[in-house]
C-alpha positions as YAML, in Angstrom:
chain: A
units: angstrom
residues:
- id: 1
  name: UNK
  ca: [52.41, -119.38, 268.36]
- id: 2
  name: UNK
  ca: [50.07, -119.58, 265.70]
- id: 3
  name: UNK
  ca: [51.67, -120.09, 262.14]
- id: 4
  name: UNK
  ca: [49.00, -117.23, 260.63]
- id: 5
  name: UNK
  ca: [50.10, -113.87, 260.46]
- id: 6
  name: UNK
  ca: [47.77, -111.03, 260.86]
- id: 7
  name: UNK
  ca: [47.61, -109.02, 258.08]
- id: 8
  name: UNK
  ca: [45.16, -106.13, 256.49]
- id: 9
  name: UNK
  ca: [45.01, -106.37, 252.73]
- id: 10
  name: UNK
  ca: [43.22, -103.95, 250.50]
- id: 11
  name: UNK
  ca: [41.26, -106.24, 248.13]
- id: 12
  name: UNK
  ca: [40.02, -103.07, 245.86]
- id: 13
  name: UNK
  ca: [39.33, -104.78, 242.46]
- id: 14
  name: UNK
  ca: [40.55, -108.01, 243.75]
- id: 15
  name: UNK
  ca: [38.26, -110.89, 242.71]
- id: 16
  name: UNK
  ca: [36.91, -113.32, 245.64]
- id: 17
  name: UNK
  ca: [34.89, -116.15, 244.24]
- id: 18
  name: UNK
  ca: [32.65, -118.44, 246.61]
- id: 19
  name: UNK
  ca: [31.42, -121.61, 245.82]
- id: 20
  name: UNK
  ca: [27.88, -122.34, 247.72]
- id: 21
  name: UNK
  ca: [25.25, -120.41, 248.08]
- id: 22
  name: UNK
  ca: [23.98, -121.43, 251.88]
- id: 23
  name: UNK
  ca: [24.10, -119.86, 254.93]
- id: 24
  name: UNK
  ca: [27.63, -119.59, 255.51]
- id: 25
  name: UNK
  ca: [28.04, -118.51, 251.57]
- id: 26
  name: UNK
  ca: [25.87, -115.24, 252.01]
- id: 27
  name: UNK
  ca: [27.71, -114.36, 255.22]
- id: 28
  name: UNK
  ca: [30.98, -114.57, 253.31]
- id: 29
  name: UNK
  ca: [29.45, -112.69, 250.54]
- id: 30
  name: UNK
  ca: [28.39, -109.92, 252.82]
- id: 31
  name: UNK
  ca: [31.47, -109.22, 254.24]
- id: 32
  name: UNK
  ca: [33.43, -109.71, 251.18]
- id: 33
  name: UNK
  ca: [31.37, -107.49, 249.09]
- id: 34
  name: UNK
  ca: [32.30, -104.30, 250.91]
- id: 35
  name: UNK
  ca: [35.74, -104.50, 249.87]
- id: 36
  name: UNK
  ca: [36.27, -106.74, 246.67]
- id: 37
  name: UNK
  ca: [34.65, -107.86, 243.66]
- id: 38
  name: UNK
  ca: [32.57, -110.72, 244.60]
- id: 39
  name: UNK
  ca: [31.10, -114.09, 242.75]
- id: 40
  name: UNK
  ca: [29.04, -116.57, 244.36]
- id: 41
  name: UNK
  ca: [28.97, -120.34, 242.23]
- id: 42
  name: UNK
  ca: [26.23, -122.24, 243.10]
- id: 43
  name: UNK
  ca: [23.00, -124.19, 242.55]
- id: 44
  name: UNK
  ca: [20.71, -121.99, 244.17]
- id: 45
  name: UNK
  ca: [20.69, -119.01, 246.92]
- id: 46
  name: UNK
  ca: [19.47, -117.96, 249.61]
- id: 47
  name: UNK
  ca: [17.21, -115.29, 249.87]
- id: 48
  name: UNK
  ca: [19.91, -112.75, 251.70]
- id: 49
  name: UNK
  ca: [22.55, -113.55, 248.67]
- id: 50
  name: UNK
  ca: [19.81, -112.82, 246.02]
- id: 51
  name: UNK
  ca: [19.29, -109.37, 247.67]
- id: 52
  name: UNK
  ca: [23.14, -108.99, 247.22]
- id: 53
  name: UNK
  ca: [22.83, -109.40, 243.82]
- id: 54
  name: UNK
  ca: [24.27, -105.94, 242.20]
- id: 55
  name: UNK
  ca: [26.96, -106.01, 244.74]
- id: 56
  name: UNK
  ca: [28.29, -109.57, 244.05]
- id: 57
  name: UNK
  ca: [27.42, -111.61, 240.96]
- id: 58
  name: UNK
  ca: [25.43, -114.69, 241.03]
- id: 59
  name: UNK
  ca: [26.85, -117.74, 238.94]
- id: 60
  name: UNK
  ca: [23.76, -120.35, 238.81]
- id: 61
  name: UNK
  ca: [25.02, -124.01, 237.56]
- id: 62
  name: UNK
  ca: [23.43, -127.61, 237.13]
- id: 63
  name: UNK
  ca: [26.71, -128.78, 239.23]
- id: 64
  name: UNK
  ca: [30.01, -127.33, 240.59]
- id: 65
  name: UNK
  ca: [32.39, -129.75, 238.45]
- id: 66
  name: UNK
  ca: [35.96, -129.81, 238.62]
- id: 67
  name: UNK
  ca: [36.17, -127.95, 235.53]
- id: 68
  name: UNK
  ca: [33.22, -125.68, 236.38]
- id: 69
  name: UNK
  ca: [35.62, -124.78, 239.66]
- id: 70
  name: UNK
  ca: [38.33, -124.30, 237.26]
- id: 71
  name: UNK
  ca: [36.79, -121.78, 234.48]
- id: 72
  name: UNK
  ca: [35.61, -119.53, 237.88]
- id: 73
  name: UNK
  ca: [38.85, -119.28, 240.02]
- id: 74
  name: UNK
  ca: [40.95, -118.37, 237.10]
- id: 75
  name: UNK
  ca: [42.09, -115.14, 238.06]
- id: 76
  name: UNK
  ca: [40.81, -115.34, 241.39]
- id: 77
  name: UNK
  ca: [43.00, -113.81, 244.62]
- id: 78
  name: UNK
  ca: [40.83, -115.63, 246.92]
- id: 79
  name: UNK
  ca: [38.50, -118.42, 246.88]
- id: 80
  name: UNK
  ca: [35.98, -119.65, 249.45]
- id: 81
  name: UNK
  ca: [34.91, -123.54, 248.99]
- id: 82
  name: UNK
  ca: [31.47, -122.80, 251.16]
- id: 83
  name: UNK
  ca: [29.39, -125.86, 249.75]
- id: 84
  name: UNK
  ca: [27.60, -128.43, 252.01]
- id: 85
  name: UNK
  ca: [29.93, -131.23, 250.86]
- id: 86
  name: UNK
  ca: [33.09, -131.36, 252.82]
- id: 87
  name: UNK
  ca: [34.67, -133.31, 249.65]
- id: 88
  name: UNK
  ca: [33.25, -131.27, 247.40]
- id: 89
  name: UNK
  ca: [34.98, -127.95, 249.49]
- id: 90
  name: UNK
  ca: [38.51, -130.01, 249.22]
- id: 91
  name: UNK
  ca: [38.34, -130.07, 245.55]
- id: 92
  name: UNK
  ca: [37.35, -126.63, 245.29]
- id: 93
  name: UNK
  ca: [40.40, -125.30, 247.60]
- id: 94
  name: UNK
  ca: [42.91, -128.26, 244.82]
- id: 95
  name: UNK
  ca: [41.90, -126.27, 241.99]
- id: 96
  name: UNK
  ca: [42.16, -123.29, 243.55]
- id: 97
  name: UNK
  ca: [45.83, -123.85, 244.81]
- id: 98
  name: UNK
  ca: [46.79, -124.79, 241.38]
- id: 99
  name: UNK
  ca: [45.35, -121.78, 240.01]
- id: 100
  name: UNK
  ca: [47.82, -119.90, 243.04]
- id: 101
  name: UNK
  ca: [44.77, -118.30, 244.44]
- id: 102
  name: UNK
  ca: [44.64, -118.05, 248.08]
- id: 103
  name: UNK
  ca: [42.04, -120.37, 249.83]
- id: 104
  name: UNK
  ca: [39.31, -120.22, 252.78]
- id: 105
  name: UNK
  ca: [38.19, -122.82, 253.76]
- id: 106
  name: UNK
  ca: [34.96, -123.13, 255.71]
- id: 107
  name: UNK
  ca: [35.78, -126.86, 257.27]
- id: 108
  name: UNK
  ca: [39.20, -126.84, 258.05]
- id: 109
  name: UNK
  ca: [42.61, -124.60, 259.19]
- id: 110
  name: UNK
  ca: [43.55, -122.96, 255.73]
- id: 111
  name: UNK
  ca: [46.19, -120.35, 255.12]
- id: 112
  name: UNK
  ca: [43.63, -117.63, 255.20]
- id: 113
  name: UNK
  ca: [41.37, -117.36, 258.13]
- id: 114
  name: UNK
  ca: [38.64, -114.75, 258.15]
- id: 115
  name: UNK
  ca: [39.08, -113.41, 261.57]
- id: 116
  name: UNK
  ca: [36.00, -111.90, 263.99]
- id: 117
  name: UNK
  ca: [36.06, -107.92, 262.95]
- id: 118
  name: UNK
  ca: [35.31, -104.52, 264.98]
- id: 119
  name: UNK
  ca: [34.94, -102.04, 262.40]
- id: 120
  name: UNK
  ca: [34.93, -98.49, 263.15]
- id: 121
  name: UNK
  ca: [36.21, -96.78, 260.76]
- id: 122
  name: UNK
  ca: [39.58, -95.11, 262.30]
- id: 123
  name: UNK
  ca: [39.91, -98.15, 264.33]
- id: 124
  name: UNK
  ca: [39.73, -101.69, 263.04]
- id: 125
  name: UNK
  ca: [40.30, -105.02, 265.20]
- id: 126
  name: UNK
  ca: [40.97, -108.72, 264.10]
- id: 127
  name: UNK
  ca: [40.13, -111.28, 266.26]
- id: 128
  name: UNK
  ca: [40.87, -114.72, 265.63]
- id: 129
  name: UNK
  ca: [41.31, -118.17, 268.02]
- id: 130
  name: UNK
  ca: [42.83, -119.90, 264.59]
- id: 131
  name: UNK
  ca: [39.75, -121.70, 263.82]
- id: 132
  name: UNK
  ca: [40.10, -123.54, 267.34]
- id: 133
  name: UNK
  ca: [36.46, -121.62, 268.55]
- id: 134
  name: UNK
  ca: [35.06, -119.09, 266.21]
- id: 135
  name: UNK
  ca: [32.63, -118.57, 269.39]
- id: 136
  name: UNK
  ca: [35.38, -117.06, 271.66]
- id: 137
  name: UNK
  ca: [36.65, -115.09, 269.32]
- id: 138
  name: UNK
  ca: [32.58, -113.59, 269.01]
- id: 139
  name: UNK
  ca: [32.44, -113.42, 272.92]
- id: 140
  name: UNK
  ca: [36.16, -111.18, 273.12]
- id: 141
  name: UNK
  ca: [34.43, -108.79, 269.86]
- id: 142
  name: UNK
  ca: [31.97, -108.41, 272.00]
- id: 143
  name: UNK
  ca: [33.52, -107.87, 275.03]
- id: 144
  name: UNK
  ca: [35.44, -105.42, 273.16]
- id: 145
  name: UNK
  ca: [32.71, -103.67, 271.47]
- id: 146
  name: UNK
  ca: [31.52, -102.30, 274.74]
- id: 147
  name: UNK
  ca: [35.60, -100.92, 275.62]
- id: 148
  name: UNK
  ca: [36.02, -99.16, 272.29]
- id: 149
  name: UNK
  ca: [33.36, -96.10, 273.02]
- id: 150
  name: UNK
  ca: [32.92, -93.27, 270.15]
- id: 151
  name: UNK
  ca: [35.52, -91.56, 271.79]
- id: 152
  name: UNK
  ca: [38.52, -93.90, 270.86]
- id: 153
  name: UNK
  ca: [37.60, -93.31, 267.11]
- id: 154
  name: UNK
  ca: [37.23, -89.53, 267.77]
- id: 155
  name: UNK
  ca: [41.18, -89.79, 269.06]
- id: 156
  name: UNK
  ca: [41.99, -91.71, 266.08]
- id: 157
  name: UNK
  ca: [41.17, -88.68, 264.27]
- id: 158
  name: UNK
  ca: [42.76, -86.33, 266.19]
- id: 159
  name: UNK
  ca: [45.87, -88.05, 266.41]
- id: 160
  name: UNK
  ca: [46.21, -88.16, 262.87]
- id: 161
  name: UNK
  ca: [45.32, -84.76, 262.61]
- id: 162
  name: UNK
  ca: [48.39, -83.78, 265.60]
- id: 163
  name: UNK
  ca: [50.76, -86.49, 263.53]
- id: 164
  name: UNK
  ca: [50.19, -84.22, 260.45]
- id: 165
  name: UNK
  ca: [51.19, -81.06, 261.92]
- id: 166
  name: UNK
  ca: [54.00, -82.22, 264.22]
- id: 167
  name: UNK
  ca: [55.68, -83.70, 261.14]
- id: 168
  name: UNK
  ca: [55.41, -80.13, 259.65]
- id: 169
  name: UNK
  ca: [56.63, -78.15, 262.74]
- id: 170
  name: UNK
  ca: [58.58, -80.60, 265.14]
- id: 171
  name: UNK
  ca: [61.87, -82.37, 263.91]
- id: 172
  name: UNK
  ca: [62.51, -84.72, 266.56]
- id: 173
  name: UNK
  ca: [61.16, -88.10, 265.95]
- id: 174
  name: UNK
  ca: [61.40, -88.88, 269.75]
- id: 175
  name: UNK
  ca: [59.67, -85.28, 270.63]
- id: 176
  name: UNK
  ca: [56.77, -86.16, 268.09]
- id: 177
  name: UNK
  ca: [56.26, -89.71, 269.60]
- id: 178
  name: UNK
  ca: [56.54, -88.23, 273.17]
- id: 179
  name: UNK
  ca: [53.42, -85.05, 272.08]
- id: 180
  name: UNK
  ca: [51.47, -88.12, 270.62]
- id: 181
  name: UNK
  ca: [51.80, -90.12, 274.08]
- id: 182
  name: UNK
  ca: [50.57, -87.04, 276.26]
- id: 183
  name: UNK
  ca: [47.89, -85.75, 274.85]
- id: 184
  name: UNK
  ca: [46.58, -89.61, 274.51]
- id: 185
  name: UNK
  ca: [47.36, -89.72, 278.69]
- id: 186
  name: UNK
  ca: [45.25, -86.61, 279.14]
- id: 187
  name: UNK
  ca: [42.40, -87.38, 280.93]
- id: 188
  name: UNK
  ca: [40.86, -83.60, 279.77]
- id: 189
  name: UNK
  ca: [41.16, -84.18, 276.56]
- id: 190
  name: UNK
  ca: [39.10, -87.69, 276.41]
- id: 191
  name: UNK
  ca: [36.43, -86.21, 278.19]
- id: 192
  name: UNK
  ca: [36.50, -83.11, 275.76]
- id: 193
  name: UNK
  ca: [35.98, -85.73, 273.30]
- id: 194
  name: UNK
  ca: [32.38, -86.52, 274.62]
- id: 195
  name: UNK
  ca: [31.58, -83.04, 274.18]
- id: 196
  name: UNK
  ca: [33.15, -82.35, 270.57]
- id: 197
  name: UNK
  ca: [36.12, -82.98, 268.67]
- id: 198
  name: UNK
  ca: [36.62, -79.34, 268.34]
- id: 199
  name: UNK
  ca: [37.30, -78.79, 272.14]
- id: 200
  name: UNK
  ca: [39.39, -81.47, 272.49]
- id: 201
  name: UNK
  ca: [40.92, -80.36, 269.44]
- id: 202
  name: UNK
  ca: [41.94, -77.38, 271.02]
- id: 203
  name: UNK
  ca: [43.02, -78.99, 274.04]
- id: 204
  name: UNK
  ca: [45.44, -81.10, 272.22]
- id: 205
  name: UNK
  ca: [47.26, -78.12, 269.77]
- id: 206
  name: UNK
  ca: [48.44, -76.76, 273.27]
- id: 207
  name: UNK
  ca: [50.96, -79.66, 273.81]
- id: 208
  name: UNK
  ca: [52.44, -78.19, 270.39]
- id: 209
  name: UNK
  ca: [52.37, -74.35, 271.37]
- id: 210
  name: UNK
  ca: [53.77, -75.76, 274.68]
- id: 211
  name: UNK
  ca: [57.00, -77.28, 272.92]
- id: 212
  name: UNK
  ca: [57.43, -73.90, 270.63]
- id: 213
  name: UNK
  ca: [56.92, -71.80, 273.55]
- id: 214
  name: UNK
  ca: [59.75, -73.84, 275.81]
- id: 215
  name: UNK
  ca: [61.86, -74.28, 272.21]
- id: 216
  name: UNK
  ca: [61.98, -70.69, 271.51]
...
């Protein structure tokens, strides 16, 4: 059993600062900088991270220095040591423990992993192999990526739409759970759902007139 748990944080206003400004720093950056307020310390950058710039902040120095590390992380909720120097990456994650930020690290097991992501909106996915082979976890999101079809986001919608209204106008816990479980074994409905969300839509409310109709 792998000692990480699996968890989805909402980094809103949350500060991530990355030290390194390579390869592996932009593709941090990228991902980081849709959900958190993002600072890159290095040297020099890449091409991709300078086109960030406006969604993360660039932090050019003559040398990432202990106390450089220190003035940066201050504050910080995570910190990625992305450098090219693995002894340079394990002072980086020191400081940042001391500061109690939460650490990344690019060359070694750390207590955050970034796992492999499907993001579709309604339906996210985590994939990780604990840092053991960041390439299987790219072939199963992959794999995956052609399972998950439009039409498993277009149920995530509908089944929060159908959880709305059944905690309105059913009581039962148990009866709610079993509607939900139905209409997501209804073959009619998830091909409706190829067609338009409306039909299946419509499909779906009858599971609910069904239960008032049998109730009443």
């Amino acid at each position: 059993m792998s000692r990480h748990l699996p968890l989805f944080i909402d980094l809103s206003d949350r500060k991530v600062v990355i030290f390194g400004g390579g390869s592996v720093g932009e593709r941090k950056a990228t991902l980081f900088s849709k959900h958190a307020k993002v600072v890159v310390v290095s040297r020099e950058f890449t091409d991709g991270l300078k086109n960030l710039e406006g969604r993360v902040d660039l932090v050019q120095v003559d040398e990432i220095r202990e106390e450089v590390v220190r003035s940066w992380v201050e504050g910080a909720f995570l910190v990625i040591p992305a450098t090219s120097s693995a002894t340079l990456n394990r002072m980086i994650a020191r400081v940042a423990v001391s500061e109690r930020a939460l650490v990344n690290s690019v060359d070694e097991v750390s207590e955050v992993i970034v796992p492999s992501i499907i993001d579709y909106g309604e339906i996210t996915i985590a994939i990780s192999t604990s840092a053991s082979s960041p390439a299987l976890s790219r072939y199963i999101r992959e794999k995956l990526e052609r399972v998950i079809t439009p039409e498993f986001v277009e149920m995530a919608r509908l089944q929060k739409e159908l959880r709305r209204i059944l905690k309105r106008d059913v009581k039962s816990q148990r009866e709610r759970r079993e509607i939900l479980w139905e209409v997501l074994n209804d073959d009619a409905i998830w091909e409706a759902l190829k067609e338009s969300h409306e039909k299946a839509w419509r499909l779906a409310k009858r599971y609910v007139t069904k239960r008032d109709v049998a109730g009443s």
